[in-house]
RODO-2510 file (C-alpha; in nm, 4 decimals, decimal comma):
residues 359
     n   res          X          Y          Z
     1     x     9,6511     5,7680     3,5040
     2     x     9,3463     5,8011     3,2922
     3     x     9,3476     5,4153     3,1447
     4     x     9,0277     5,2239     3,1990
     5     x     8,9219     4,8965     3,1417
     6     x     8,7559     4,8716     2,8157
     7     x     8,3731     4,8847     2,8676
     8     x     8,1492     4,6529     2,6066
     9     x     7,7860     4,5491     2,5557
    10     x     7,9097     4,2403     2,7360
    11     x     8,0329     4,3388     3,0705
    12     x     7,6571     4,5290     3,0871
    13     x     7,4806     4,1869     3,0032
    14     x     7,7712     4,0079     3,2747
    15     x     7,6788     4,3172     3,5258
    16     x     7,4329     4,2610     3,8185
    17     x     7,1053     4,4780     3,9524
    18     x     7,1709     4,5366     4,2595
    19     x     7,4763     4,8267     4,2544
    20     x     7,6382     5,0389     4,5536
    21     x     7,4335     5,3446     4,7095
    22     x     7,5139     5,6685     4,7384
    23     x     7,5658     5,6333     5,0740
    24     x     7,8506     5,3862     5,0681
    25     x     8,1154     5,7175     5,0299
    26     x     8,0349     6,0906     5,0428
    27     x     8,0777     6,1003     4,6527
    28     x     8,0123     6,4425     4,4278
    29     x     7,5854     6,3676     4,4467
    30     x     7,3727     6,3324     4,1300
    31     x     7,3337     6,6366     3,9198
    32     x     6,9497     6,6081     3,8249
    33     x     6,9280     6,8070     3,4877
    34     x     7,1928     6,5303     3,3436
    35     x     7,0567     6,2303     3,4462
    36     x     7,0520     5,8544     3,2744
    37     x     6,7905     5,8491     2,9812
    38     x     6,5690     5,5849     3,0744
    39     x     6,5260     5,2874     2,7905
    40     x     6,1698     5,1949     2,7319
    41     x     6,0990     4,8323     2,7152
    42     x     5,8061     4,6503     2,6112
    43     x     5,5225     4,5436     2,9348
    44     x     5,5536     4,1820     2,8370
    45     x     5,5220     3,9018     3,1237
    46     x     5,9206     3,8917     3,2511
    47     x     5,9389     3,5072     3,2110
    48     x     5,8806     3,5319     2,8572
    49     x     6,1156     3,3412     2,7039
    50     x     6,2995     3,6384     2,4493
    51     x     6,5760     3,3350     2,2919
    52     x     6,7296     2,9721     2,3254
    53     x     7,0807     2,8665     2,3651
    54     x     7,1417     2,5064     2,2514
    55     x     6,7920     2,4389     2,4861
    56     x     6,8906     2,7346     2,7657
    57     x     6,6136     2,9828     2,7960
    58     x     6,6937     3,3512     2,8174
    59     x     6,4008     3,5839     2,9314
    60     x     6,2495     3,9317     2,9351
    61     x     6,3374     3,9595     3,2887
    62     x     6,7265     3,9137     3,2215
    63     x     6,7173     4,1031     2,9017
    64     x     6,5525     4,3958     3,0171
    65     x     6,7902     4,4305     3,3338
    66     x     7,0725     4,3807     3,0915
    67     x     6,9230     4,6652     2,8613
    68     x     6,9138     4,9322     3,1596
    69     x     7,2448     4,8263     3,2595
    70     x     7,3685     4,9266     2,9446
    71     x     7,1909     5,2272     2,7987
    72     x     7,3050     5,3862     3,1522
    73     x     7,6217     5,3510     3,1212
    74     x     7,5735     5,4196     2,7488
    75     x     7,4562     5,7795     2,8660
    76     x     7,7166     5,8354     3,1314
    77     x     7,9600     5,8275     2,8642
    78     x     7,7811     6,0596     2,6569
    79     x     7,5860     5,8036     2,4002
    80     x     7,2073     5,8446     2,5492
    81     x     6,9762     5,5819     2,3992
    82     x     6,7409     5,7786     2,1221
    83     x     6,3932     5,7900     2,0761
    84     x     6,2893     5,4541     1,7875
    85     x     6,5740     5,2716     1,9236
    86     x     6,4692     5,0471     2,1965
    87     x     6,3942     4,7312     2,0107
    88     x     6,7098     4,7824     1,7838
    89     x     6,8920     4,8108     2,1352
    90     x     6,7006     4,4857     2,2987
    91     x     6,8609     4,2889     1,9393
    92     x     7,1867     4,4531     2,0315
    93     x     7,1736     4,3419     2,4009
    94     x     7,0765     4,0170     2,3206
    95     x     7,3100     3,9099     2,1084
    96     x     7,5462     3,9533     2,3936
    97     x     7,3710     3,7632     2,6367
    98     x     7,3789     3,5242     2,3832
    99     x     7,7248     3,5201     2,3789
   100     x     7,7120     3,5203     2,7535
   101     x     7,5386     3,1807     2,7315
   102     x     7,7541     3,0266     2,5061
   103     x     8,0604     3,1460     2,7354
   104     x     7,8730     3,0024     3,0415
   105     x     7,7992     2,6605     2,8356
   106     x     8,1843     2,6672     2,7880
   107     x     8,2844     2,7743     3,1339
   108     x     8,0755     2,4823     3,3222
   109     x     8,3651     2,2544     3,1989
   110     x     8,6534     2,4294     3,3820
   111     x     8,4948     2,4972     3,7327
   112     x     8,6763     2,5760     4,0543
   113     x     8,6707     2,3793     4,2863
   114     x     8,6275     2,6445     4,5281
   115     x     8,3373     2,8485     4,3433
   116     x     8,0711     2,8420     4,6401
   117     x     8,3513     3,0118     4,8722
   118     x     8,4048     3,2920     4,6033
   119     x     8,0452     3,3404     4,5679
   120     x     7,9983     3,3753     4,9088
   121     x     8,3168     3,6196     4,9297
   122     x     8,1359     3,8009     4,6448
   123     x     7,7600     3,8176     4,8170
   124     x     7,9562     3,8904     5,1504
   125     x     8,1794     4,1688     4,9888
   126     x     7,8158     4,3410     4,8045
   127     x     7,6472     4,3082     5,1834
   128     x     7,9190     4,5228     5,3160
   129     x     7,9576     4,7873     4,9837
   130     x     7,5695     4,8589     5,0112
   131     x     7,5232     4,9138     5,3899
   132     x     7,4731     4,5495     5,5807
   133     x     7,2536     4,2475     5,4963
   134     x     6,9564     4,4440     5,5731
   135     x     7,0032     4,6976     5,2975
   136     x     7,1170     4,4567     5,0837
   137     x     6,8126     4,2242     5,1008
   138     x     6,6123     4,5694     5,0482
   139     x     6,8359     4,6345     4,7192
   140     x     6,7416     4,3156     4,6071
   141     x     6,3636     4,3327     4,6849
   142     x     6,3419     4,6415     4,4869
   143     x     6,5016     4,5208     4,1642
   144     x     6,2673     4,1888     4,1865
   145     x     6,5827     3,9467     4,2547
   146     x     6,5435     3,6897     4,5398
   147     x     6,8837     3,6450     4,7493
   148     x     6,9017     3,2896     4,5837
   149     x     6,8982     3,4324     4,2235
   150     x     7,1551     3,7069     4,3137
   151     x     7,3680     3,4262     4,4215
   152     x     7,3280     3,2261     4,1158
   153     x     7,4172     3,5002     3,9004
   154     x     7,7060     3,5805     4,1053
   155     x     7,8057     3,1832     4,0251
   156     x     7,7315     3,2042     3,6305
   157     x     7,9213     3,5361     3,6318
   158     x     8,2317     3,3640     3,8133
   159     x     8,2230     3,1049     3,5834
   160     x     8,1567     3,3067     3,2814
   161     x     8,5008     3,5025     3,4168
   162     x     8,6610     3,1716     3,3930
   163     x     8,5906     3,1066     3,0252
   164     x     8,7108     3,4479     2,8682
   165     x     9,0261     3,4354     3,1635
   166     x     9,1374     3,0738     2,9416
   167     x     9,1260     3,2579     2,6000
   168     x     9,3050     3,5538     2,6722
   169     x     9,5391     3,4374     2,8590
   170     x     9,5751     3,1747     2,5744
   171     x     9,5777     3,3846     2,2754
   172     x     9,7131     3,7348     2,4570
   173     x    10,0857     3,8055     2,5214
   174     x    10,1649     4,2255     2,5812
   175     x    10,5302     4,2366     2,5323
   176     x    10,7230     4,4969     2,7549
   177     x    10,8262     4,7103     2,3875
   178     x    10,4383     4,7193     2,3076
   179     x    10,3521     4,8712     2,6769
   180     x    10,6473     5,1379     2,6443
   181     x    10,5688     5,2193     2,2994
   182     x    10,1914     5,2786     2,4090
   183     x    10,3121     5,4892     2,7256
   184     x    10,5416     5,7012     2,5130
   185     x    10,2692     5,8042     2,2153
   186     x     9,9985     5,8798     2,5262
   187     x    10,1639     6,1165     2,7275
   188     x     9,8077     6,2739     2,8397
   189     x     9,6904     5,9543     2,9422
   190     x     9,9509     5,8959     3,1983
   191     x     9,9127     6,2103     3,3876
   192     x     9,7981     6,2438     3,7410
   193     x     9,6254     6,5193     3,9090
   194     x     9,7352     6,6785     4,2795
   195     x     9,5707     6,3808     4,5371
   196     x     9,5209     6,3807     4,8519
   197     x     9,4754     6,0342     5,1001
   198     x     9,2464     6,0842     5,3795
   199     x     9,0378     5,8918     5,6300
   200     x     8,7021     5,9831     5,7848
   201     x     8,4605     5,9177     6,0567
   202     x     8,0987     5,9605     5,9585
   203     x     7,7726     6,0359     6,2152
   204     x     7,4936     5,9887     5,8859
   205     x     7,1972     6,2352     5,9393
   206     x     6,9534     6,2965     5,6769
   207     x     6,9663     6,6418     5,5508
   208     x     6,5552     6,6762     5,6499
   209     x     6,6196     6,4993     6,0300
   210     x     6,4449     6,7225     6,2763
   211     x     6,6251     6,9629     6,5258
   212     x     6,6257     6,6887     6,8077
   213     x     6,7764     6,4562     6,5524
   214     x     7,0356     6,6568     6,4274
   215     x     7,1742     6,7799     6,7684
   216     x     7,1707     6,4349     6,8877
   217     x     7,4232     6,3397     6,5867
   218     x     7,6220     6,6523     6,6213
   219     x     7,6777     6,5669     6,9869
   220     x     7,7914     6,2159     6,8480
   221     x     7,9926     6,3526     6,5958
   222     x     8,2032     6,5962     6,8438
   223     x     8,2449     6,3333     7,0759
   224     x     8,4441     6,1623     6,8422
   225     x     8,6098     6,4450     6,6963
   226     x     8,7069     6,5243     7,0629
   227     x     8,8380     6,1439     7,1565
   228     x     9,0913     6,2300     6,8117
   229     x     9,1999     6,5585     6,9384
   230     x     9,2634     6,4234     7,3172
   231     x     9,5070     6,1553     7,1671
   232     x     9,3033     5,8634     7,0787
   233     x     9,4061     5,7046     6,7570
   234     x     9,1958     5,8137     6,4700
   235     x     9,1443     5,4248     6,2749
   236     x     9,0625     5,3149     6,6181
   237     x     8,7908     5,5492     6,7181
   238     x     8,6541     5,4975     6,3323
   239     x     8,6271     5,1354     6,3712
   240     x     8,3985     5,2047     6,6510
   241     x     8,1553     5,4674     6,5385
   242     x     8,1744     5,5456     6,2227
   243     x     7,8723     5,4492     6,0629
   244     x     8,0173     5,4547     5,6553
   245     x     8,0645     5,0743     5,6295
   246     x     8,2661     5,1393     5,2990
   247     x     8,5319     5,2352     5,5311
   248     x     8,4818     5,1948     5,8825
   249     x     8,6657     4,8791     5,8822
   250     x     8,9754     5,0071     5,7478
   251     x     9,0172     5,3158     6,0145
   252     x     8,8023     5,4917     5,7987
   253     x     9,0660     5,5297     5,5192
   254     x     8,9599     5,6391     5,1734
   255     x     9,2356     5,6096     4,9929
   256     x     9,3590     5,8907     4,7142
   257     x     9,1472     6,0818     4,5272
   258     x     9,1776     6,4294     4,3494
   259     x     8,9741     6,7366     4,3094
   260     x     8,5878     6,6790     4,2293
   261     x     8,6025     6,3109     4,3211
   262     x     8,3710     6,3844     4,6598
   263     x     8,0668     6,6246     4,7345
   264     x     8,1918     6,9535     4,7474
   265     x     8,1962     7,0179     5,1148
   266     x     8,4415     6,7085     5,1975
   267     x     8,6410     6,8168     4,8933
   268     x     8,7259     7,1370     4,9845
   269     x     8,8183     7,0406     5,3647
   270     x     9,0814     6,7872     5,2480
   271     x     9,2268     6,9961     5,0017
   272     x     9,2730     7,2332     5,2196
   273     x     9,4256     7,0417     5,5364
   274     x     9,7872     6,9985     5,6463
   275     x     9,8903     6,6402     5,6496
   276     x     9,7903     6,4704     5,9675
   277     x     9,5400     6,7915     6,0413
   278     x     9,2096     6,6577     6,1875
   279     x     8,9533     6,8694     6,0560
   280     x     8,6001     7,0842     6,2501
   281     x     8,3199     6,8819     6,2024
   282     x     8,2283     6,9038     5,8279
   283     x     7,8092     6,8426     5,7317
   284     x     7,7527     6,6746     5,3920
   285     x     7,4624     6,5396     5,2350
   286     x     7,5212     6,2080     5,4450
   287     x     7,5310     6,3805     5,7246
   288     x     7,8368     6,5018     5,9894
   289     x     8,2392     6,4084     5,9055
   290     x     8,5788     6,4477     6,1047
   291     x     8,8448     6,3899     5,8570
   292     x     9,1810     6,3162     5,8485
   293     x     9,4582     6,4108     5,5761
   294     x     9,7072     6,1089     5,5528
   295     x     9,8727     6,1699     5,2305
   296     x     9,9359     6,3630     4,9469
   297     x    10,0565     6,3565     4,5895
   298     x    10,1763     6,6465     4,3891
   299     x    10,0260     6,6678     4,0323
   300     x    10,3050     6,4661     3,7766
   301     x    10,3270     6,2474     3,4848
   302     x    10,3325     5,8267     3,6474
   303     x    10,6776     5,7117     3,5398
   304     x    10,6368     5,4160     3,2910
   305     x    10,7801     5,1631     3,6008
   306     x    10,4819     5,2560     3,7981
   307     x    10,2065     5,1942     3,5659
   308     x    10,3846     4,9265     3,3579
   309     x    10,1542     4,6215     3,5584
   310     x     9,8384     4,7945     3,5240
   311     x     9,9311     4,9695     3,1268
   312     x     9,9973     4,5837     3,0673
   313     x     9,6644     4,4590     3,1820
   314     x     9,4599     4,7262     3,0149
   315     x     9,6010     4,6325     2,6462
   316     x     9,5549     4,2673     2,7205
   317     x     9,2290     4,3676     2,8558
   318     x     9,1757     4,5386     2,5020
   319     x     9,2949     4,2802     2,2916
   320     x     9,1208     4,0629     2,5146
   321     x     8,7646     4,1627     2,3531
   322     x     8,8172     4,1102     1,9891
   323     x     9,0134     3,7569     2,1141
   324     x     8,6900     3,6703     2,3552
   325     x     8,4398     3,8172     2,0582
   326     x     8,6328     3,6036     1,8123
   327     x     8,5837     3,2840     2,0159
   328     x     8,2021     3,3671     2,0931
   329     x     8,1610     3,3752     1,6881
   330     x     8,3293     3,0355     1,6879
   331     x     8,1210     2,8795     1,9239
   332     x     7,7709     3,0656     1,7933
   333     x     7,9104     2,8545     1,4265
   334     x     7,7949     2,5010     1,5987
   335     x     7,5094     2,6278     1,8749
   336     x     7,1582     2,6136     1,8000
   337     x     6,9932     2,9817     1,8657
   338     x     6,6697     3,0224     1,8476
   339     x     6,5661     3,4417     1,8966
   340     x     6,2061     3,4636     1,9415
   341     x     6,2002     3,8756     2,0000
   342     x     6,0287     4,0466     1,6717
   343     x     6,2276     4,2213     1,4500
   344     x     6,3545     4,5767     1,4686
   345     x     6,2140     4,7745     1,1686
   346     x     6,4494     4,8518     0,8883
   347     x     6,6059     5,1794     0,8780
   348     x     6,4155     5,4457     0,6324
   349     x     6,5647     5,4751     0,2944
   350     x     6,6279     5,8234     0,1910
   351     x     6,4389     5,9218    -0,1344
   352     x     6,4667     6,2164    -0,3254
   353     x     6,2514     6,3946    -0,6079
   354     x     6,3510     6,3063    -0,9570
   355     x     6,4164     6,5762    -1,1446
   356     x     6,4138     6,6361    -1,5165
   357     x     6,7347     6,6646    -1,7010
   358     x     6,8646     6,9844    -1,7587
   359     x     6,8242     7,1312    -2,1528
***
């Protein structure tokens, strides 16, 4: 099923730094002629204060994360940020974290009681995606964010969640007739590729490791590979060595995924195993794999009773944003907003020669 959660200016000023590495899951690597254009940004100190809120202070720092966050995923869906327009783009951005304010401002009223146990479930769950607390704090360090302020934006996030949760599910009803009428005019969005399930067990070895290095790994990697094939249980042995902590702690299971979705190497191993076939020993860019075929899905259009719940939550999802954008408006009607960024210039007008009138 091709749906997707609608992607706006707002979820990029809502989304944090610190993302995943490539080395969470052997996904297809980075082509390098079609990467991300960067956004440049002015050099200005990063607690420069860039707008006010009804008295909250929004600053360089936060906006120019916010602006990265978005012209990237700007370009991965084919819109790369042009020459001219970064200040246009910084009055674009800002607006949202704007709106981001006000929706915090609104949130703090309806807080859960339990929000310091879902941050921590949230910081916990990022320490795990990105490799352990170590990487993490490295992450972090990198993109200038102390621990504490990662946590804090976690919080304002949660709440911010809250807010726009109580409008839509407020002003948002998706009747079952709406869903089915959507599924019938999309065919093409509703159709699903060949997939196969499959688990793993991962040795990592950089690709320049000396000799000693790699042989050491290998040796690692075969010894598992030969616990499997002698009868051990596959999720059992991965639990214990397998060093991708995306999904050691699952047995190693990744879950479906079709053609293309990992490097090519993986890829063409699981698409070519029998189900319940443990494969050789398969090198990647992350270094040496045994995997394990567990499922598979022939290629077929998702009856409507099988993507009905998740059909249902993308259209609220999409209604959602005009009905959250709506309410932002209303609430920007009675804040006080102060923007203190310059200008953008105004776009050229065209001119043209005059000419004289024909005889």
């Amino acid at each position: 099923m091709k749906i997707r959660v609608v992607f706006t200016v707002l979820a990029a000023a809502v989304a944090f730094v610190c993302q995943a590495t490539a080395a969470d899951m052997p996904k297809a690597p980075v082509d390098s002629t079609n990467k991300p254009a960067s956004v440049a940004t002015p050099a200005p100190a990063t607690d420069e204060v860039v707008a006010r809120v009804n008295g909250a202070e929004i600053k360089r720092k936060e906006l120019n994360g916010a602006v990265q966050a978005f012209a990237v995923q700007m370009a991965r869906q084919g819109h790369p940020a042009l020459p001219g327009q970064s200040l246009s783009l910084q009055h674009d951005v800002l607006e949202e974290l704007i709106g981001r304010e006000l929706l915090l401002e609104e949130g703090g009223k309806h807080v859960p009681a339990d929000i310091e146990k879902k941050v921590q479930e949230q910081v916990d769950q990022m320490k795990t995606q990105v490799g352990g607390e170590a990487q993490f704090n490295k992450s972090l360090a990198e993109a200038g964010i102390a621990p504490e302020e990662y946590a804090h934006r976690v919080r304002d996030n949660i709440i911010i969640r809250g807010a726009i949760q109580i409008v839509v599910d407020k002003e948002v009803k998706i009747s079952p007739e709406e869903a089915r009428a959507f599924y019938d005019k999309n065919p093409d969005q509703f159709k699903q590729p060949e997939l196969v399930r499959a688990s793993h067990i991962l040795i990592r070895c950089a690709p320049d490791a000396g000799d000693d290095v790699k042989k050491g790994k290998r040796a690692q990697i075969e010894a598992a590979r030969a616990l499997v094939k002698n009868g051990g249980n596959f999720a059992d042995v991965a639990k214990k060595v397998s060093e991708d902590p995306g999904s050691a702690q699952t047995g190693g299971d990744l879950g479906y995924f079709p053609h293309g979705q990992m490097v090519a190497e993986f890829d063409a191993a699981a698409f070519s195993l029998k189900t319940n076939e443990v494969s050789d020993v398969i090198t990647t860019q992350f270094g040496y794999h045994v995997l394990l075929v567990t499922g598979r899905k022939p290629a077929q259009t998702m009856p409507f009773d099988e993507v009905k719940t998740d059909l249902t939550q993308f259209l609220k999802q999409r209604k959602g944003n005009d009905v959250t954008r709506t309410y932002v408006a209303e609430l920007r009607k009675t804040a006080k907003v102060e923007i203190l960024l310059p200008a953008p210039p105004a776009p050229a007008v065209e001119t043209r020669p005059v000419q004289a009138p024909s005889k």
